[in-house]
C-alpha positions as MATLAB code, in Angstrom:
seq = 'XXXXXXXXXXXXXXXXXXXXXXXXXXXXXXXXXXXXXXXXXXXXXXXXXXXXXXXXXXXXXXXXXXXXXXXXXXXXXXXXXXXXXXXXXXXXXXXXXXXXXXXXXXXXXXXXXXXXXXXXXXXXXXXXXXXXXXXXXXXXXXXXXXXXXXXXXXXXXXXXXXXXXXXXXXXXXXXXXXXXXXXXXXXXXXXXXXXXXXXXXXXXXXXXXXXXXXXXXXXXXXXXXXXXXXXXXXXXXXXXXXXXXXXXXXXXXXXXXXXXXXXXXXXXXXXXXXXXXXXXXXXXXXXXXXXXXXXXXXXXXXXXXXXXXXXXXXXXXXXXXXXXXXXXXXXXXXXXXXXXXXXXXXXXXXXXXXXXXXXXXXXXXXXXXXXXXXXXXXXXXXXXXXXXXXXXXXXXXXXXXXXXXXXXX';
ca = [
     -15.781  209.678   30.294;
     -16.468  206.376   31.774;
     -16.346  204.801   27.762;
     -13.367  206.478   26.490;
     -11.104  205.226   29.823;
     -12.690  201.818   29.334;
     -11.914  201.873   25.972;
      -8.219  202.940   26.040;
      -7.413  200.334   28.883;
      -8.826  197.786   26.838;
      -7.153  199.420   23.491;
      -3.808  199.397   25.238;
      -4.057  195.604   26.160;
      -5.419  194.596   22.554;
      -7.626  192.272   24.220;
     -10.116  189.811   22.968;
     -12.880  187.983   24.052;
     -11.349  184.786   23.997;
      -8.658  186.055   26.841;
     -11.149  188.711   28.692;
     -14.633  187.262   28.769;
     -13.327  183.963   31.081;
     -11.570  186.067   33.264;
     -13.982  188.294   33.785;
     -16.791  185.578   34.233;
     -15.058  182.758   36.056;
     -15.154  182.220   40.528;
     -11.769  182.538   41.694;
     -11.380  178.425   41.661;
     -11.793  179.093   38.258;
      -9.519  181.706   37.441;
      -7.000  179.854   38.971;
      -7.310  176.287   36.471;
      -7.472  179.292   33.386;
      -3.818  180.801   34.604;
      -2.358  177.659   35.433;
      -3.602  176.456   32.252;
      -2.043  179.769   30.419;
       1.508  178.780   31.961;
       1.934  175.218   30.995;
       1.570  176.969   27.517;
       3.204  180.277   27.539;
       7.097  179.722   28.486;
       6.654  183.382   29.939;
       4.140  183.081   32.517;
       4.433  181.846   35.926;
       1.671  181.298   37.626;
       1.647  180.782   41.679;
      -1.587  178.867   41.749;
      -4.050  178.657   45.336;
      -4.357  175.126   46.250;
      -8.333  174.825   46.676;
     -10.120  171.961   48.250;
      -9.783  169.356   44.673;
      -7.130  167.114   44.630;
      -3.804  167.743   42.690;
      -4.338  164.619   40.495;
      -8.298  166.451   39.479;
      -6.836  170.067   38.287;
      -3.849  168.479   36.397;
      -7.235  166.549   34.547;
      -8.826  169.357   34.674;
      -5.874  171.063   32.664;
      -5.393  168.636   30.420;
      -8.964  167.550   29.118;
     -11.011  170.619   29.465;
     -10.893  173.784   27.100;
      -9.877  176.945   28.342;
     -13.267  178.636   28.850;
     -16.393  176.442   28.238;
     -19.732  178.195   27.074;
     -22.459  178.633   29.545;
     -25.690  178.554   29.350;
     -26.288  182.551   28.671;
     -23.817  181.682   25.873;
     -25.148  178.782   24.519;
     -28.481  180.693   24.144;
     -27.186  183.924   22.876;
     -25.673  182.244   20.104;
     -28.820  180.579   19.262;
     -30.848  184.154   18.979;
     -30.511  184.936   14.971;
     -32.244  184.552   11.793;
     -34.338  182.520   10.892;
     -35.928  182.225   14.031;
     -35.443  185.724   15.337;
     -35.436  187.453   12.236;
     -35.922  190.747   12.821;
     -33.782  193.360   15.666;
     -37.191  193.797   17.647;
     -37.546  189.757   18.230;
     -34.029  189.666   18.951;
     -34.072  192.036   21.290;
     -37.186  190.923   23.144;
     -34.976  187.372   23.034;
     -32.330  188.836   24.736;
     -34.475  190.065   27.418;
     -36.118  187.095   28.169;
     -32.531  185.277   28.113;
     -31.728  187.635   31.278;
     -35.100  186.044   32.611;
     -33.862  181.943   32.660;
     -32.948  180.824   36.299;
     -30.016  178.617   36.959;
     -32.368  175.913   36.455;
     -33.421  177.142   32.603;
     -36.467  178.012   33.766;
     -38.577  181.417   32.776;
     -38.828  183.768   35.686;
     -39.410  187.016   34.568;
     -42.524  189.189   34.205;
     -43.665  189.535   30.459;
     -45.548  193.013   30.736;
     -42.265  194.326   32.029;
     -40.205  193.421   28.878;
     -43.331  194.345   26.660;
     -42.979  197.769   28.361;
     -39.500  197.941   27.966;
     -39.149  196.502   24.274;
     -42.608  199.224   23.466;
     -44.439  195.965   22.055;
     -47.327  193.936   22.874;
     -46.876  191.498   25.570;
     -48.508  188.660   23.041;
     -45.263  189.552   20.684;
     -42.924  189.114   23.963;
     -45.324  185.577   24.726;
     -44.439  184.768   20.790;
     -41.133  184.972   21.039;
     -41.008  183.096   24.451;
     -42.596  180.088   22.631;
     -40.008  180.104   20.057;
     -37.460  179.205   22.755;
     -39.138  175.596   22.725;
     -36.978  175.356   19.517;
     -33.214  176.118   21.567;
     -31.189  173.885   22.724;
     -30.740  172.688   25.587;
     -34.637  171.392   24.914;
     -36.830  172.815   27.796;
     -35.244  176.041   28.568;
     -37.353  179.280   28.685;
     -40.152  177.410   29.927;
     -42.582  178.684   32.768;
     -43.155  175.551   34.639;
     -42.310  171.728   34.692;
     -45.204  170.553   32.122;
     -44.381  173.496   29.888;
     -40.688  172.349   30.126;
     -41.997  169.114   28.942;
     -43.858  170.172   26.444;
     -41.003  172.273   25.135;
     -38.985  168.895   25.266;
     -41.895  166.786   23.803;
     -41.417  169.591   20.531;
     -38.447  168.629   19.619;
     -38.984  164.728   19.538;
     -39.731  162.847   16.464;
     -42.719  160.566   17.786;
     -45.550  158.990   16.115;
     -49.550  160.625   16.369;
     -50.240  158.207   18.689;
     -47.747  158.533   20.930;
     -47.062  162.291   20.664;
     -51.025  162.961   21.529;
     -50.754  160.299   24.478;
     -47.647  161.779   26.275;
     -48.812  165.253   25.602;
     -52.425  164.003   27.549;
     -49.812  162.552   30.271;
     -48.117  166.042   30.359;
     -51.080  167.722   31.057;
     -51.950  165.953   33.743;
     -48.994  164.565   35.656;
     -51.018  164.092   38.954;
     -53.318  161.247   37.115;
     -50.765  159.411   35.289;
     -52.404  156.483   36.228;
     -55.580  157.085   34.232;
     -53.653  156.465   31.587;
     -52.504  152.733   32.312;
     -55.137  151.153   30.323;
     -53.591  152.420   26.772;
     -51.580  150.065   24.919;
     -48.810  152.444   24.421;
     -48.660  153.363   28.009;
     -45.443  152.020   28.916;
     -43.739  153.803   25.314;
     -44.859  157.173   26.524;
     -44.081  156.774   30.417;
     -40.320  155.987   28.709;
     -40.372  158.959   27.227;
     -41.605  161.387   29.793;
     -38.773  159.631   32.129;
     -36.031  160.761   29.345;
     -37.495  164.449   30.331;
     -35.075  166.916   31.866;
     -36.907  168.225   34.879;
     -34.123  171.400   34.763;
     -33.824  172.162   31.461;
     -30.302  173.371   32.161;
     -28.524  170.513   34.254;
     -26.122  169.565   32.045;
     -24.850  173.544   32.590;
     -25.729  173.648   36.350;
     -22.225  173.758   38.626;
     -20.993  170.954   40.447;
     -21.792  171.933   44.111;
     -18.451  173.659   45.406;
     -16.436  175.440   48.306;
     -17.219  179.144   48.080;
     -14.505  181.381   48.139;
     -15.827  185.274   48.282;
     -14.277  188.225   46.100;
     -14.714  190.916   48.235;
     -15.089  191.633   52.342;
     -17.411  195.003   53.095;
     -17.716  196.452   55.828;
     -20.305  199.314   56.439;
     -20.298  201.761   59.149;
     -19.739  205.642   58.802;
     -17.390  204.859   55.844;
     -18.125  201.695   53.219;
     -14.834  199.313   53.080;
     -14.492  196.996   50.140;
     -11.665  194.767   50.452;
     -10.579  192.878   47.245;
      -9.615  188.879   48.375;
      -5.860  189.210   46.842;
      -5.086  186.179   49.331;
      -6.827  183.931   46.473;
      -6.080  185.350   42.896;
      -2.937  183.749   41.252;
       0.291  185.351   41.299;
       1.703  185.597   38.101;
       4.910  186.703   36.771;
       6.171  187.717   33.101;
       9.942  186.448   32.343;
      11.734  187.082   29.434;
      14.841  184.918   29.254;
      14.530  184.384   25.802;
      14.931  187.655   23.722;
      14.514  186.051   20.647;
      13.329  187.796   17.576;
      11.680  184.916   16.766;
       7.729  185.784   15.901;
       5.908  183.062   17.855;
       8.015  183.751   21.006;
       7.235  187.443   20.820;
       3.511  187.217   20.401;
       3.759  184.441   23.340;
       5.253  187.416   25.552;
       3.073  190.059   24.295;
      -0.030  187.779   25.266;
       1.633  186.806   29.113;
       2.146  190.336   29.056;
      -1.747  191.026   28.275;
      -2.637  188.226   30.461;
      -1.486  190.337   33.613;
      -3.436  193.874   32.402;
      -6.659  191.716   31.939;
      -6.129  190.109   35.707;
      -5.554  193.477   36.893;
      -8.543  194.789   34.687;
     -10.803  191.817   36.197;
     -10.124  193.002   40.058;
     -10.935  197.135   38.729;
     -14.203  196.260   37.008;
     -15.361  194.329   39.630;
     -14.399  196.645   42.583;
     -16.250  199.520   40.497;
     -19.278  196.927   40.057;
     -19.257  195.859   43.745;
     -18.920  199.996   45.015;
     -21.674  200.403   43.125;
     -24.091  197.836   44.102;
     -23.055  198.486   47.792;
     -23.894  202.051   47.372;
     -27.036  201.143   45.824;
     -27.929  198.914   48.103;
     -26.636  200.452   51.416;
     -29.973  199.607   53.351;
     -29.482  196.128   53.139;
     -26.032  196.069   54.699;
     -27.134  198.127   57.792;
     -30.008  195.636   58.340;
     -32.754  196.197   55.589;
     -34.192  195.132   52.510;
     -32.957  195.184   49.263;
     -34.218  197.867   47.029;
     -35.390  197.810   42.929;
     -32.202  197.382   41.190;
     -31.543  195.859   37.376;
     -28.412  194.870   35.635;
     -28.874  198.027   33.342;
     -28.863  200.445   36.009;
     -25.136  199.274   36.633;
     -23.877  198.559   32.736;
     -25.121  202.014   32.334;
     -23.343  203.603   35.202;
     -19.829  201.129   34.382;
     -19.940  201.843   30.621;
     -21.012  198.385   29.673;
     -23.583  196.084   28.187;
     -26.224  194.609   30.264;
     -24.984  191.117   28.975;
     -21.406  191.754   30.212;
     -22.539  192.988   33.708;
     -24.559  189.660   33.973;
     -21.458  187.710   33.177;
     -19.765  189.860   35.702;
     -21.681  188.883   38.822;
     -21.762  184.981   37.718;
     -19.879  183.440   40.164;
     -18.676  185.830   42.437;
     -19.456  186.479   46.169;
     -19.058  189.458   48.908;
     -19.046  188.805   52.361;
     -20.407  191.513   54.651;
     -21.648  191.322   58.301;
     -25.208  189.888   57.207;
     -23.253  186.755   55.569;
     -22.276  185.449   52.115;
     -24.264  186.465   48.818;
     -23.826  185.561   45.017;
     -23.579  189.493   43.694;
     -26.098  188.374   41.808;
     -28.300  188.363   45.350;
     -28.542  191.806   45.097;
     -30.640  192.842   41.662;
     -34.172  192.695   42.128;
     -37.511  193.941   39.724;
     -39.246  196.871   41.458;
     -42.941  195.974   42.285;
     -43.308  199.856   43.352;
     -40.959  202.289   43.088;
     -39.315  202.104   46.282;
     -40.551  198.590   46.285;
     -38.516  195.182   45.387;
     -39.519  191.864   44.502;
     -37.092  190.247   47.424;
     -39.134  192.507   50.195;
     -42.453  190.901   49.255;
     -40.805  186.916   49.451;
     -38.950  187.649   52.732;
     -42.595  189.194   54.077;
     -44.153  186.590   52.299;
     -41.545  183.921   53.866;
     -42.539  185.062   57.299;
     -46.062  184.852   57.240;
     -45.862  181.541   56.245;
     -43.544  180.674   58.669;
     -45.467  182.077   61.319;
     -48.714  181.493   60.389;
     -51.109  178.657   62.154;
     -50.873  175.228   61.103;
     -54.196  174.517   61.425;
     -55.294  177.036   59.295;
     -52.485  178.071   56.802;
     -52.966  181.109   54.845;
     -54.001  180.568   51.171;
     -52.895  182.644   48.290;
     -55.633  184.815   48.216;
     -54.760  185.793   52.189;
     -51.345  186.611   51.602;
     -52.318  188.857   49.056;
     -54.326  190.944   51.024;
     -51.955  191.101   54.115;
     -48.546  191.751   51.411;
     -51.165  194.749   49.953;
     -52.468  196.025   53.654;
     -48.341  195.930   54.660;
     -47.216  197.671   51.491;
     -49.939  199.901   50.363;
     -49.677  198.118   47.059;
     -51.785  196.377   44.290;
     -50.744  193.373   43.127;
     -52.738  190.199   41.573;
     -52.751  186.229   42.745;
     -50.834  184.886   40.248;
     -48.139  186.859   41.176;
     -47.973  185.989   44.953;
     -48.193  182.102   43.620;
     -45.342  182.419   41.551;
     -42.996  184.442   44.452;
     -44.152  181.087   46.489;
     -43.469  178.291   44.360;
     -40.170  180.934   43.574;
     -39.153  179.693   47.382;
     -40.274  176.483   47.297;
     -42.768  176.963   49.650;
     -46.006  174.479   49.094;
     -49.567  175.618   48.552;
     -51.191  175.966   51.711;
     -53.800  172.138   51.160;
     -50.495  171.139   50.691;
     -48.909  172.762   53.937;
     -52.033  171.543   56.054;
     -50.944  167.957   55.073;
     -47.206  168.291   56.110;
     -48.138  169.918   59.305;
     -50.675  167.523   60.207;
     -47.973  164.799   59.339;
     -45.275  166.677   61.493;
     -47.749  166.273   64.342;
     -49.081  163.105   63.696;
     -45.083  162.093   63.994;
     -44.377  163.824   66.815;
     -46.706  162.566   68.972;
];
């Protein structure tokens, strides 16, 4: 039911990518610059802009230099997932799973036996096809780690032997550069390693900005979502033309569609946000966030997992707990009742309360996250949720505490 009313909304507005996909996907900043770039074209829209924190002189710039929706990363790699080096619909779609993986930073975050599971292959086919994203561009995405990100970088260079098997030596062991200093060609490869992006993705990462939130909730007996219709742009349709003229009609058929796919925009995402909140209703009385996957919601909405993800990019609620990226809320089961963000906030707090003389190591926190949960888990996993939070091994944690002392006194 859910499908067909989609589908006749969106039939009724003859929409197309071009003019629904940025709407959908852009922060409310951004929504703005798209409709106030729409009305210095269309001599039927009016647009009643929000002045945000940039200076008039930077969105008139803005307007004027940049396109109307620029490709982000997810779209930069989706494009890149065809023949010939995804060839067939099973490597695709193990591609496309491991593109919902890549942090804001490019970097691989995901869990490969999941996607094996869910793809029903072999988790060396999903590893396979991981390894093939050393070929996409921007060079270094998809990567685990920094030296794989590297070595995903040093792929793609055209460098002599020499030099190719000296800065892949240097890769591999970043902490002893300086056994290296001796070779002729040490200063050629230290070049190159500095022309390394240490986020694969930077040149797609946001410019650090005011957040303005989408939604207010408010949970008590009854849930209250309240749309922010203080900061979408007002726009208006005029027609003081009625010409017959075929350019000027499509022009007013398009402002026309341009106000459906705002009002569009603010349905999907209330349904998105109503159902994330129900979903999710422990966490806005006080508790943790429970298992919940992009495909839980596309499924439930009507959609494709791809378009929810574009969904939550960029938007924010605000609730009684604070601000969170919607994005804040979808977390990999570890159990079944059990998410991924319970075990790093537990995980957070032992470290955070543990003794500095004798932090706990990985293989500690293991055993207390397994004692508290009642649940197996292995090392490597609890080592990737920590260097997930930044949060240093614990030789490395002795140091800074002793250092912290050492400077206090």
């Amino acid at each position: 039911m859910k499908n067909r009313l989609l589908y006749k909304q969106k039939q009724s507005l003859n929409i197309s990518l071009k003019l629904w996909l940025p709407i959908l996907q852009s922060s409310l900043q951004e929504l703005d610059d798209i409709f106030k770039k729409y009305s210095h074209e269309n001599p039927f829209l009016e647009c009643n802009c929000k002045n945000y924190s940039s200076s008039n002189d930077q969105k008139q710039n803005f307007i004027e230099n940049t396109l109307l929706y620029e490709d982000s990363l997810y779209d930069v790699l989706l494009e890149q997932i065809t023949a010939p080096l995804f060839p067939t619909p099973n490597s695709q779609k193990v591609a496309h799973e491991i593109l919902l993986d890549i942090d804001d930073r490019g970097y691989f975050d995901g869990d490969i036996d999941e996607i094996a599971k869910k793809c029903n292959v072999y988790k060396e086919f999903v590893e396979n096809i991981r390894q093939r994203f050393a070929y996409l561009e921007p060079a270094g995405v998809g990567a685990k780690d920094l030296q794989e990100a590297c070595e995903f970088q040093l792929i793609q260079l055209d460098l002599d032997d020499e030099l190719n098997k000296l800065v892949s030596k240097m890769i591999e062991n970043f902490k002893t550069l300086d056994k290296y200093h001796k070779h002729h060609r040490f200063n050629e490869a230290m070049n190159v390693i500095k022309g390394f992006r240490f986020s694969p993705s930077v040149d797609y990462m946001e410019e650090e900005k005011e957040i303005v939130s989408d939604f207010y909730v408010e949970v008590g007996d009854d849930i209250n979502i309240k749309i922010n219709n203080d900061n979408y742009p007002d726009i208006i349709v005029n027609d003081p033309f009625n010409s017959k003229n075929e350019e000027l009609r499509h022009q007013l058929k398009e402002a026309r569609d341009l106000v459906g796919l705002l009002e569009l925009r603010k349905s999907t995402l209330y349904k998105l946000v109503l159902i994330i909140v129900e979903k999710q209703i422990g966490f806005f009385i006080g508790g943790e966030l429970k298992p919940l996957i992009m495909k839980t919601v596309a499924d439930e909405l009507g959609f494709e997992e791809s378009t929810i993800s574009r969904a939550v990019s960029n938007k924010y609620i605000d609730c009684s707990r604070g601000t969170f990226a919607l994005k804040h809320f979808f977390t990999n089961a570890v159990s079944k009742n059990l998410s991924s963000s319970e075990i790093k906030n537990f995980l957070k707090q032992l470290i955070e309360n543990e003794s500095h003389d004798t932090p706990l190591n990985d293989d500690e926190i293991l055993e207390k996250i397994e004692t508290r949960f009642s649940v197996k888990m292995v090392r490597r996993t609890i080592t990737k949720y920590r260097k997930l939070l930044n949060l240093p091994s614990s030789k490395e944690r002795k140091k800074l505490y002793k250092m912290d002392i050492e400077w206090t006194i």
